[in-house]
N, C-alpha and C positions, 0 to 999 in steps of 0.2 A: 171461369165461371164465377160471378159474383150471385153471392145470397145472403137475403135478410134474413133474421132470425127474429119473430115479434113474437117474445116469451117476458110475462114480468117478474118472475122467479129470475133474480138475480145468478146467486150460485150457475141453475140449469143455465140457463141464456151464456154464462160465459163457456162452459162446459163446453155445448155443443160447437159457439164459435171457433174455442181453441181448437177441439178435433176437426171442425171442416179446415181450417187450416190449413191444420198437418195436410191436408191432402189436395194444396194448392190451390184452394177458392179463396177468392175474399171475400169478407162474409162483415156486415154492420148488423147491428142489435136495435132493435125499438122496443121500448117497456110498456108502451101503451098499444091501445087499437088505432088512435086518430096521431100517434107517430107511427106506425107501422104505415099508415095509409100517405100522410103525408111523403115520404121518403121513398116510396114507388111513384108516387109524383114527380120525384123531383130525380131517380135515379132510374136507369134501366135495368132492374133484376130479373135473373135468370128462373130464380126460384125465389118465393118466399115461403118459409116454413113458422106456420102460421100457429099459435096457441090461442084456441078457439075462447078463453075466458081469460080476456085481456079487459085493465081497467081504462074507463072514459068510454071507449069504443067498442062493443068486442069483436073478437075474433069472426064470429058469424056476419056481422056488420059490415066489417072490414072484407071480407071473402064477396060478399052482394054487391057495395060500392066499387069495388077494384071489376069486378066481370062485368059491369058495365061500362068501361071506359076500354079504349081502343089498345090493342097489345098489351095487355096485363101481363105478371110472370107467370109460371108456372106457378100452384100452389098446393104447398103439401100441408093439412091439416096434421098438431099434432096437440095430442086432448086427451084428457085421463077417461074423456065422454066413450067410451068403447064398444055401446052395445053395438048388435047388428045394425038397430032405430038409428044408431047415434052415425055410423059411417054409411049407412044408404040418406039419409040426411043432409050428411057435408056434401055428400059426392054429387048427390041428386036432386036436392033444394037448393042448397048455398053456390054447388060449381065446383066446387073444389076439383082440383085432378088427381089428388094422391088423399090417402088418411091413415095415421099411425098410431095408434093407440099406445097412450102411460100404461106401465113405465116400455119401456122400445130397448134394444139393443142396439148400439150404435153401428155396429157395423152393416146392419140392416137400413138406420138413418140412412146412411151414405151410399149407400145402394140405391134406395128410390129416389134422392135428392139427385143421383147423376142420369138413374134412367129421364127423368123429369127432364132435365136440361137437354137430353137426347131428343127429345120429341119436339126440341122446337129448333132444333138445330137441324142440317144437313147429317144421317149417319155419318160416322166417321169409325174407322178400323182402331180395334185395343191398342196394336202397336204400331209406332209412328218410324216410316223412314227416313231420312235426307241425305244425301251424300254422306254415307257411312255414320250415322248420327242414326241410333233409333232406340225409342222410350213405348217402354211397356206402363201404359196404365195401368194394368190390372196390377202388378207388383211396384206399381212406380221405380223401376229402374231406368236404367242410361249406360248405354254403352257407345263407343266411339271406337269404331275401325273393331269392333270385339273385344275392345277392353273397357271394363266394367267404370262406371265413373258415378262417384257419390254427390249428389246434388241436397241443396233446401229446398222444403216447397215452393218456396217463392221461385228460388233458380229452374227446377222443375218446372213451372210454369210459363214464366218466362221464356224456357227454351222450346215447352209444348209450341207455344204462340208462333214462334219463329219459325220453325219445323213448320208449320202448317201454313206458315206465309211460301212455302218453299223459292226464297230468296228474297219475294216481296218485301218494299219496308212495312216494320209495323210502327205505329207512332208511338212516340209519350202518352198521349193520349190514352190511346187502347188500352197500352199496359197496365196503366195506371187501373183502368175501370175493371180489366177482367183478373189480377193479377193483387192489386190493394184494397183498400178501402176508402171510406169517407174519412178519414181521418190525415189520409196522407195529404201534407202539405206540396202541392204542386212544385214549389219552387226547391226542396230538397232535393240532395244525388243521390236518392235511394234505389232510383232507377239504374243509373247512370254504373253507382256502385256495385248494385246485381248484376248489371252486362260486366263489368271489370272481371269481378268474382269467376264470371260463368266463361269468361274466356280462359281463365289459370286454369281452372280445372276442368277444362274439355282438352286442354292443354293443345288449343288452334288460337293463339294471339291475334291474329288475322282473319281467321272466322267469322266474327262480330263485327259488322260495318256501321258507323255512324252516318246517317246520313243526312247533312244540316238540310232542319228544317222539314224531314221526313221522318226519321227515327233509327230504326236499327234493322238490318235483314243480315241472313246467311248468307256468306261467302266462302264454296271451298273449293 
């Protein structure tokens, strides 16, 4: 899942980042309204978790411009604005699909941020199988043949991806988009290193297949 986060409150904005994180999205930051708008322009985000009083553009602005252009993300308002006016408003004038009212509990953030991504996705089941590989979203666990296996988010993700190709390659590409962010540099082995990583410790050396010029799928 990749999402933006367009909050100008530094501190918050990185805050929320590093927690969706933890929890295998990649996630890029906008400090204004007319970067937040520009960079759904220019990326395909899952979600954007919007701060409705953003400078240059705001938030409201940016929610109108984006629903009128073709496949916008999902967008979850989040605004100290809380009355009832304030979220019949976002939902019902501006578009919005989600609204969270300051201050939030994050573990609620990350709750509607994944239901959001649900709705424009194909449902898909909490825990994932593949030939003896299977990963519980809900506790972000990994077990292999029944034995429990400690993953990063990133490797978590990663291996979600592959699971769900069940064997299909996924490319550099993909990975990159749903798995990084804007910041990673294409030509680094950050990918490459995370497949390494995630075959030691699934401990299937062979598992993980490169395959030039298509990417990486399961093999067991």
């Amino acid at each position: 899942m990749r999402v933006l986060v367009a909050e100008d409150h530094a501190i918050l904005a990185r805050t929320i980042a590093t927690g969706l994180r933890r929890q295998s999205m990649a996630v890029d930051i906008a400090a204004s309204g007319d970067e937040a708008e520009r960079m759904c322009l220019l990326a395909d985000y899952d979600v954007l978790v919007l701060d409705r009083d953003l400078p240059v553009m705001t938030g409201d602005a940016v929610c109108l411009r984006l629903r009128g252009r073709a496949d916008p993300p999902m967008i979850l308002m989040l605004t100290a604005a809380g009355t009832l006016e304030d979220r019949v408003h976002g939902l019902e004038r501006l578009g919005a699909d989600d609204y969270l009212p300051k201050p939030f509990d994050f573990t609620e953030l990350v709750a509607r941020v994944r239901a959001l991504s649900r709705r424009t996705h194909t449902a898909s089941p909490v825990v994932h199988h593949y030939q003896g590989i299977s990963l519980d979203l809900s506790r972000h666990e990994v077990r292999v043949d029944g034995r429990a296996v400690d993953l990063t988010p990133k490797e978590f993700a990663v291996l979600l991806m592959l699971v769900e190709a069940r064997g299909e390659a996924v490319t550099h590409r993909e990975l990159v988009r749903s798995v990084w962010d804007e910041h990673l540099d294409p030509r680094t082995s950050a990918v490459r290193a995370t497949v390494s990583r995630l075959r030691g410790k699934l401990g299937l050396p062979d598992a993980i297949v490169a395959d030039a010029g298509e990417g990486y799928r399961l093999c067991r």
